[in-house]
Structures are given as C-alpha cells and as structure tokens.
PDB file of N, CA, C and O in Angstrom:
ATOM      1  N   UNK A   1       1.395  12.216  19.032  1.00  0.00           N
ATOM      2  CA  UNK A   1       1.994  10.902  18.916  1.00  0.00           C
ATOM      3  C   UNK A   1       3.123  10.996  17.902  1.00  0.00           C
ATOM      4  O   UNK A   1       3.007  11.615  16.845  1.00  0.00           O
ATOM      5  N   UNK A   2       4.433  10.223  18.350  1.00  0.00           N
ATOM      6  CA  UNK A   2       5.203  10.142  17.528  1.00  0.00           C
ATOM      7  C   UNK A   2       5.844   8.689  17.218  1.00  0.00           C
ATOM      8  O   UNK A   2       5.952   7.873  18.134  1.00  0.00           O
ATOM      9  N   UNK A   3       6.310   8.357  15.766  1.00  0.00           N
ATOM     10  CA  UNK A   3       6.582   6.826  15.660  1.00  0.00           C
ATOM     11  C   UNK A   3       8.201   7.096  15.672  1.00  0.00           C
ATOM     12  O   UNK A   3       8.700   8.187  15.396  1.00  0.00           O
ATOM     13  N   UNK A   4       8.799   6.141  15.969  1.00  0.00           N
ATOM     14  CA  UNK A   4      10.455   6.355  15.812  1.00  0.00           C
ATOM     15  C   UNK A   4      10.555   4.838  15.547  1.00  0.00           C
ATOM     16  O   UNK A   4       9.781   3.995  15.999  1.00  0.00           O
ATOM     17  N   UNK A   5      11.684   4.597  14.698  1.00  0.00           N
ATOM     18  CA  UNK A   5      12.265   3.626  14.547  1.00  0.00           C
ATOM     19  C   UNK A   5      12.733   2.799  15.855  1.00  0.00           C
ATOM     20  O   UNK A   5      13.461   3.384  16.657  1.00  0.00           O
ATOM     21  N   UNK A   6      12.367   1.528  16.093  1.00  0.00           N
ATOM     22  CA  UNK A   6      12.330   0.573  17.145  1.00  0.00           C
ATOM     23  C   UNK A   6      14.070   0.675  17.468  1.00  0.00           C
ATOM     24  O   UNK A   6      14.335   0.603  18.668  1.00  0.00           O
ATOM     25  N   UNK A   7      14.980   0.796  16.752  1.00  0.00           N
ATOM     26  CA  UNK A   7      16.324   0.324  17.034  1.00  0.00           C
ATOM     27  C   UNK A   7      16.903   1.647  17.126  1.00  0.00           C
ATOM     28  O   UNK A   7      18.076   1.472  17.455  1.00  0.00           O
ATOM     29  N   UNK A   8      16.641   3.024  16.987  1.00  0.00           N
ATOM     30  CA  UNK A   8      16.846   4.357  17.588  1.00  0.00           C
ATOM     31  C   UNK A   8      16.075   4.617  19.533  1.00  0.00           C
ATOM     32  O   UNK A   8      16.337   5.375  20.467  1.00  0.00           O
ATOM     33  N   UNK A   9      15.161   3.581  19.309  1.00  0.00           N
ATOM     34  CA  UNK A   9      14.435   3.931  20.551  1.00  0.00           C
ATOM     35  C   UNK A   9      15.248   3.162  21.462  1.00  0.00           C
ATOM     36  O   UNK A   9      15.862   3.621  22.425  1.00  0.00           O
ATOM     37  N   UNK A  10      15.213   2.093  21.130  1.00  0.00           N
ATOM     38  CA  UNK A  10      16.193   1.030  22.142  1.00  0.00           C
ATOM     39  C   UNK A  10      17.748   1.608  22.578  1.00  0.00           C
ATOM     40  O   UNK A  10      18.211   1.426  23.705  1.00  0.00           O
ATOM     41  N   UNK A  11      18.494   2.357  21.455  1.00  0.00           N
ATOM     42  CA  UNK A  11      19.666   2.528  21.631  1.00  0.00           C
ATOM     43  C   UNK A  11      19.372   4.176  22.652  1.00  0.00           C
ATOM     44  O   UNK A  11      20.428   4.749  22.917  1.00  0.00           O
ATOM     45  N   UNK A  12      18.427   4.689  23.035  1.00  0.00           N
ATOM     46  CA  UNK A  12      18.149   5.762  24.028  1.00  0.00           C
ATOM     47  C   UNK A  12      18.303   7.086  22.514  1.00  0.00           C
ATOM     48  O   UNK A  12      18.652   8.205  22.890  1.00  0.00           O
ATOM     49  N   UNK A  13      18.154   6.987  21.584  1.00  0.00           N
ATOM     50  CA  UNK A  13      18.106   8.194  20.522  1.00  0.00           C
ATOM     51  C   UNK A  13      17.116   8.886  20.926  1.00  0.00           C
ATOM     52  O   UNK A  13      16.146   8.266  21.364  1.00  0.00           O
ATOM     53  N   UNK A  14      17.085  10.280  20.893  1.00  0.00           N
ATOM     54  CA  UNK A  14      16.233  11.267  20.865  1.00  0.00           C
ATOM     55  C   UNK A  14      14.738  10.954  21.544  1.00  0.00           C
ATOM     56  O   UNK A  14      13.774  11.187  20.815  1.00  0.00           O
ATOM     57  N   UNK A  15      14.540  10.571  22.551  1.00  0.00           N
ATOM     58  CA  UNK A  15      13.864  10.142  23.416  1.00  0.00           C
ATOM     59  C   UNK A  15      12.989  11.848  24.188  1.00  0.00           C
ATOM     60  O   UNK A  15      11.794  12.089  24.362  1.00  0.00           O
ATOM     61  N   UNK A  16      14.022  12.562  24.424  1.00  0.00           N
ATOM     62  CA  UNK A  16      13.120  13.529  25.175  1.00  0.00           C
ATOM     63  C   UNK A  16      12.134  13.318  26.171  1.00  0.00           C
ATOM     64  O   UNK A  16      12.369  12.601  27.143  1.00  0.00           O
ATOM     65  N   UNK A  17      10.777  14.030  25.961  1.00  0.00           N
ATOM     66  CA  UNK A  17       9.646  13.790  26.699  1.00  0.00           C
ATOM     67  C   UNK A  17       8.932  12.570  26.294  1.00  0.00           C
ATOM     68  O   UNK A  17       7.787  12.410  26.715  1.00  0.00           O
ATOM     69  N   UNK A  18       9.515  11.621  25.465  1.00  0.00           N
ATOM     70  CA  UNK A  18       8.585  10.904  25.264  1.00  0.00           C
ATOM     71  C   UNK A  18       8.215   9.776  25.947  1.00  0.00           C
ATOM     72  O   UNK A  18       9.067   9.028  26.427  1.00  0.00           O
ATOM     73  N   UNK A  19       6.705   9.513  26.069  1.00  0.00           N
ATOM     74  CA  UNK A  19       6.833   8.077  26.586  1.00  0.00           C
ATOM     75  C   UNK A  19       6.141   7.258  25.578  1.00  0.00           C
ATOM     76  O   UNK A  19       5.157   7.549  24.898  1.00  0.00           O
ATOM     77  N   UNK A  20       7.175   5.659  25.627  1.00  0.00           N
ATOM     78  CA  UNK A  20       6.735   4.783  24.690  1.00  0.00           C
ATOM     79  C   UNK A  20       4.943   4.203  25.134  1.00  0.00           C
ATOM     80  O   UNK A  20       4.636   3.792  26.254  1.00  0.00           O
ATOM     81  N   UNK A  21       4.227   4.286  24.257  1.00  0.00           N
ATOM     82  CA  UNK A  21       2.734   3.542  24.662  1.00  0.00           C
ATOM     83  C   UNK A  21       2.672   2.051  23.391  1.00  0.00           C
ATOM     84  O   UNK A  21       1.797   1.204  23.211  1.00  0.00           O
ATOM     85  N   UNK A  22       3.377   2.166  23.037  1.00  0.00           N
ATOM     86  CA  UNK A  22       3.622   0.850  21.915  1.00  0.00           C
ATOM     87  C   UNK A  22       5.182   0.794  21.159  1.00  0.00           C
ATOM     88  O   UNK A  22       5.799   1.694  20.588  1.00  0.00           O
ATOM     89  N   UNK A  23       5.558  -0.689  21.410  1.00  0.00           N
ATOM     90  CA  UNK A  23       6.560  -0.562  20.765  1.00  0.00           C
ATOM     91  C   UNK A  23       5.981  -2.531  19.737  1.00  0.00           C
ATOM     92  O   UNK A  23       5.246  -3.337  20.307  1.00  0.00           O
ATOM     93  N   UNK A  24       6.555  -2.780  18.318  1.00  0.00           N
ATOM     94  CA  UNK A  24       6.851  -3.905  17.466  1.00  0.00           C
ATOM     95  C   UNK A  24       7.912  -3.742  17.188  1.00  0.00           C
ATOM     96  O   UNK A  24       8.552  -2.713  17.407  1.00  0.00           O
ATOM     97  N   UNK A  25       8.279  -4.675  16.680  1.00  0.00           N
ATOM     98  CA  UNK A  25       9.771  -4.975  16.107  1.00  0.00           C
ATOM     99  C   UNK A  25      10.137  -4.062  14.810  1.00  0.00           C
ATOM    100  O   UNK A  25      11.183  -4.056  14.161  1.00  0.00           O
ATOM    101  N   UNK A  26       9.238  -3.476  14.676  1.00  0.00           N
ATOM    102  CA  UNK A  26      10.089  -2.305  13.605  1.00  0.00           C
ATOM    103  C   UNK A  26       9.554  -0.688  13.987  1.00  0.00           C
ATOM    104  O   UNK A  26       9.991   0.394  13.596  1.00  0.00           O
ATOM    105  N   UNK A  27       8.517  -0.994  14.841  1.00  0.00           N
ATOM    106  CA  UNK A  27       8.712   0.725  15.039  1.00  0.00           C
ATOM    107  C   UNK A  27       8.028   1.017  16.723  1.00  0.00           C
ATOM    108  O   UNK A  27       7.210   0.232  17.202  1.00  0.00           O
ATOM    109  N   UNK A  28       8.519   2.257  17.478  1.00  0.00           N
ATOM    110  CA  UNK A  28       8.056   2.464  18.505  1.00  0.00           C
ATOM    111  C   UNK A  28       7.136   3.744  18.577  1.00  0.00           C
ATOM    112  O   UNK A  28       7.567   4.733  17.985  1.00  0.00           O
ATOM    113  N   UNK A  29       5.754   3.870  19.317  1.00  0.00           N
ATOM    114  CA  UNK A  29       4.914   4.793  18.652  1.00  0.00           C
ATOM    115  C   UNK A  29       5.227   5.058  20.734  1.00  0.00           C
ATOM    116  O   UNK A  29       5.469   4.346  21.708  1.00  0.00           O
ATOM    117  N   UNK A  30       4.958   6.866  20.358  1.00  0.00           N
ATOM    118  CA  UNK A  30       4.998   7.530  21.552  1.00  0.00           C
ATOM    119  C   UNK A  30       4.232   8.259  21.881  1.00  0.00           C
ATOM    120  O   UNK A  30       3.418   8.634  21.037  1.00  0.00           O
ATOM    121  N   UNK A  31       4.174   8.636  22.871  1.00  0.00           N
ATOM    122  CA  UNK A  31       2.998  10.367  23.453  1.00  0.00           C
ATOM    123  C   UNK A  31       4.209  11.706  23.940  1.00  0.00           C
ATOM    124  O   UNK A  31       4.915  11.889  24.932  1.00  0.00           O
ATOM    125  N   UNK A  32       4.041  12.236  23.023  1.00  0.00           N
ATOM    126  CA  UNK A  32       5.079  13.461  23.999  1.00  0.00           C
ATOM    127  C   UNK A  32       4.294  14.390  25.138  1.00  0.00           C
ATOM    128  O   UNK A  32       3.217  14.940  24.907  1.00  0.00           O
ATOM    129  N   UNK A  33       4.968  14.473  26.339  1.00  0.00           N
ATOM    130  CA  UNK A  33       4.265  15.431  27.160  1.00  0.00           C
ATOM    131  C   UNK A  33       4.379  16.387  27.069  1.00  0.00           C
ATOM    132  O   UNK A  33       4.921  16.934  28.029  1.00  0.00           O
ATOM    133  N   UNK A  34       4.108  16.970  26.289  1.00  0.00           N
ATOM    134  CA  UNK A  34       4.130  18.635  26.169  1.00  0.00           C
ATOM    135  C   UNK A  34       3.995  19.746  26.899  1.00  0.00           C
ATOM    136  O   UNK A  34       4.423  20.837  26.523  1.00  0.00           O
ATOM    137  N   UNK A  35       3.154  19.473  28.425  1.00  0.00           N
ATOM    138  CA  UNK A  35       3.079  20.149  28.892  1.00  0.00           C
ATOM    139  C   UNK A  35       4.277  19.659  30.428  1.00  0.00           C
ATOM    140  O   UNK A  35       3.825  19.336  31.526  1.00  0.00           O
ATOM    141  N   UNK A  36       5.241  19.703  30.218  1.00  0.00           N
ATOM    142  CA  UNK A  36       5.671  19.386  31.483  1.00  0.00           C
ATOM    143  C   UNK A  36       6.092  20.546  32.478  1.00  0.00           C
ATOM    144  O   UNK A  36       6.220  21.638  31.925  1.00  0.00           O
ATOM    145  N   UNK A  37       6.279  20.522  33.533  1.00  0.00           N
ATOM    146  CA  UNK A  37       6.243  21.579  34.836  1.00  0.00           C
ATOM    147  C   UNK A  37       4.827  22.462  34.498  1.00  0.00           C
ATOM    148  O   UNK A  37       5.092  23.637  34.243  1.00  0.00           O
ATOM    149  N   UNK A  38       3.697  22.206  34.457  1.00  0.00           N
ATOM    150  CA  UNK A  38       2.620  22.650  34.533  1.00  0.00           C
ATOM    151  C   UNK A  38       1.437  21.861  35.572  1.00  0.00           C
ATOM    152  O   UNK A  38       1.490  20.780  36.159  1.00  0.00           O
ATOM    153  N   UNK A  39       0.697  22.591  35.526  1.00  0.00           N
ATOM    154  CA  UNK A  39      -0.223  21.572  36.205  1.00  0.00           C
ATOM    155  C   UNK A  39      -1.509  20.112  35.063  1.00  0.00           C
ATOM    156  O   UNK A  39      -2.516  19.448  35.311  1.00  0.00           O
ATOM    157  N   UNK A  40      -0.696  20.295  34.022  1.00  0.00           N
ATOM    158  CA  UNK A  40      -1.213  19.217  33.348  1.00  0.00           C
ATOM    159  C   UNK A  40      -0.363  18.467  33.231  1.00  0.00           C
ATOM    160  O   UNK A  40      -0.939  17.393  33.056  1.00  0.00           O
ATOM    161  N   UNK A  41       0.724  18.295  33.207  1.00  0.00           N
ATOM    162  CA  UNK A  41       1.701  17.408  33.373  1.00  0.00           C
ATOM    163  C   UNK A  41       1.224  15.962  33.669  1.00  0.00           C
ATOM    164  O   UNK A  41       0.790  15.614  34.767  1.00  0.00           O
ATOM    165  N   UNK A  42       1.340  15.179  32.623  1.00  0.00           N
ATOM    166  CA  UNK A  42       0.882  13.390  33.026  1.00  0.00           C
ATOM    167  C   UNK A  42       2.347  12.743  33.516  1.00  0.00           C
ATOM    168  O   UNK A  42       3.404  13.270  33.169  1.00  0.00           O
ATOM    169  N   UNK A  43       2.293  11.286  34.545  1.00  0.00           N
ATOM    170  CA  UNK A  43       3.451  10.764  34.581  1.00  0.00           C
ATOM    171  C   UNK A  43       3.587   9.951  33.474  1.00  0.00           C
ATOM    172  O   UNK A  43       2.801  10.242  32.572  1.00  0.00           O
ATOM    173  N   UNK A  44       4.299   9.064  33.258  1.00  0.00           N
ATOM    174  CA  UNK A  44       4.767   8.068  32.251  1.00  0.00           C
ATOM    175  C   UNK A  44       2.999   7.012  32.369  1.00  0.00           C
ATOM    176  O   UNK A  44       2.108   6.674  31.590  1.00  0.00           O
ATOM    177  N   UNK A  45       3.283   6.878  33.664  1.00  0.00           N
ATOM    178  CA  UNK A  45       2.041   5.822  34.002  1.00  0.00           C
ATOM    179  C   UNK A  45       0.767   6.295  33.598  1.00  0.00           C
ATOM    180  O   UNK A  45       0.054   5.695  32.794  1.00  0.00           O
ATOM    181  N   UNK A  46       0.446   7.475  34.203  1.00  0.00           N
ATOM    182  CA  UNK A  46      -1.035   8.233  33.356  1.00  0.00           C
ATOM    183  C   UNK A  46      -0.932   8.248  32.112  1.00  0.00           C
ATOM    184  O   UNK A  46      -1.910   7.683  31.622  1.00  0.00           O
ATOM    185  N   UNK A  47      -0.185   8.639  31.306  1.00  0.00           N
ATOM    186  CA  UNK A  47      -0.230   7.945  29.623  1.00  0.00           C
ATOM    187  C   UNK A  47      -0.359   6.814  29.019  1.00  0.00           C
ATOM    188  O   UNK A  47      -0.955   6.673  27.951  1.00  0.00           O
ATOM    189  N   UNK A  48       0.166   5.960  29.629  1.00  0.00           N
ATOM    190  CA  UNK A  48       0.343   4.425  29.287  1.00  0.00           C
ATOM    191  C   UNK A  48      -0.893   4.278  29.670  1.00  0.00           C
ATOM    192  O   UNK A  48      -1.576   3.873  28.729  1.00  0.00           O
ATOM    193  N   UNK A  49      -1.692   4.476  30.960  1.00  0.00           N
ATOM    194  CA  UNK A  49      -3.301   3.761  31.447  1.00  0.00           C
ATOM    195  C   UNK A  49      -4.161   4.539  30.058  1.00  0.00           C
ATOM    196  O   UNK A  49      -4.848   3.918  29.247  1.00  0.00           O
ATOM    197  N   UNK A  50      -4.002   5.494  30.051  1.00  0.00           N
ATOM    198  CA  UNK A  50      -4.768   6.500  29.239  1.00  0.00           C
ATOM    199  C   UNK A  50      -4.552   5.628  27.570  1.00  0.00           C
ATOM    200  O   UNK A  50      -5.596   5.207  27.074  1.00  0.00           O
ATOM    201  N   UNK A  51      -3.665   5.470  27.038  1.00  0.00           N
ATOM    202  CA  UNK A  51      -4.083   4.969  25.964  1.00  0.00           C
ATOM    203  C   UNK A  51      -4.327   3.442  25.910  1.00  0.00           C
ATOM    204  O   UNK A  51      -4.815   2.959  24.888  1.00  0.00           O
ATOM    205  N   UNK A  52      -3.911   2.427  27.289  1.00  0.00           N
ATOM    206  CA  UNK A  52      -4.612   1.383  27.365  1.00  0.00           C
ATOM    207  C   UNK A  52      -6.158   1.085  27.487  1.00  0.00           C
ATOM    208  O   UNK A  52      -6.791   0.148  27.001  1.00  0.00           O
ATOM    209  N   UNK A  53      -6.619   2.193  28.312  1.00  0.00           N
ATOM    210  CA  UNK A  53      -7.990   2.141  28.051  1.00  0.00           C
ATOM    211  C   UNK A  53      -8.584   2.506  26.778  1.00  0.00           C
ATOM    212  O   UNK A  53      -9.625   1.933  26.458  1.00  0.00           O
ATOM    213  N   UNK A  54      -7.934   3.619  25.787  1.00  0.00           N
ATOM    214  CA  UNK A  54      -8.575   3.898  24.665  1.00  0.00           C
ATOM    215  C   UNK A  54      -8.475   2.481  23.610  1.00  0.00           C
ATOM    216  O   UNK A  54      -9.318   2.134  22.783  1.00  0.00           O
ATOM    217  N   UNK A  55      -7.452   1.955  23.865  1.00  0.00           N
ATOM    218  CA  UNK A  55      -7.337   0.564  23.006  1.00  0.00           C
ATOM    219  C   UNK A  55      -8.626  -0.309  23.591  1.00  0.00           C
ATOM    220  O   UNK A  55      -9.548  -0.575  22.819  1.00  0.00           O
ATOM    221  N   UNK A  56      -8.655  -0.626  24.589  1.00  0.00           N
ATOM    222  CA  UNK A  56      -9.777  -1.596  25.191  1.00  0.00           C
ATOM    223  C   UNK A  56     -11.069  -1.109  24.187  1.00  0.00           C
ATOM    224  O   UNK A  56     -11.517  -1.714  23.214  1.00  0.00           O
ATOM    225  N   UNK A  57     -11.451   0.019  24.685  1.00  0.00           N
ATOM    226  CA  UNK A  57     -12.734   0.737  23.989  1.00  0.00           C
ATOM    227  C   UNK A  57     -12.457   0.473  22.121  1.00  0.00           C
ATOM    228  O   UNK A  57     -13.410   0.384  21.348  1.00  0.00           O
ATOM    229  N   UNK A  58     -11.459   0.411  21.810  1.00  0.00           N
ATOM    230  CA  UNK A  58     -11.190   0.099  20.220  1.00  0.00           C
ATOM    231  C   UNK A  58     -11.715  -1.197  19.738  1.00  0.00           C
ATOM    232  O   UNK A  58     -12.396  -1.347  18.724  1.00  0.00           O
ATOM    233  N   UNK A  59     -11.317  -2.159  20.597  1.00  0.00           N
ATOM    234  CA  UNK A  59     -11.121  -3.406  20.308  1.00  0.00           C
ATOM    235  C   UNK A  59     -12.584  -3.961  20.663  1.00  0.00           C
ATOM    236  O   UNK A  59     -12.841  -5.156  20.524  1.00  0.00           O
TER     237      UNK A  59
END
C-alpha cells in the first residue's frame, strides 16, 4: 500500500501500477500490482472488491 498526496493523484502524478482503493481530501491510499504480466496479476476491480470486503470484516 501506498499513500500519495490527494492533489498529485488527481493531477495523474506518478500513478504507475497503482490502483486507488481510498481516496479523502488530503490523501489517496493505493495497492500497487506488483505482479503484473504474470499469472497473479489482479485487475483494478479485483483490488478494489478485495479490500472492500476486508473493510466490511473491519467494521
């Protein structure tokens, strides 16, 4: 997981592999896919479900 400043994320800064799974008005927290062209490779969407369910189970 990585946090980046909300107004670097918006303006497309250093984005890479990441996909946003939370963004507030001052910071955007991400998942990098690390494994991409492999066969673990998640889409944007399998990350986002994946840490929506871990939040559910939090809360």
């Amino acid at each position: 997981i990585k946090v980046f400043d909300v107004a670097s994320w918006d303006k497309g800064q250093n984005k890479g592999n990441y996909t946003i799974i939370y963004k507030d008005n001052k910071y955007a927290y991400t998942f990098v896919n690390c494994n991409s062209k492999s066969e673990y490779e998640l889409s944007d969407e399998e990350i986002k479900t994946a840490f929506s369910v871990l939040n559910e189970l939090i809360i």
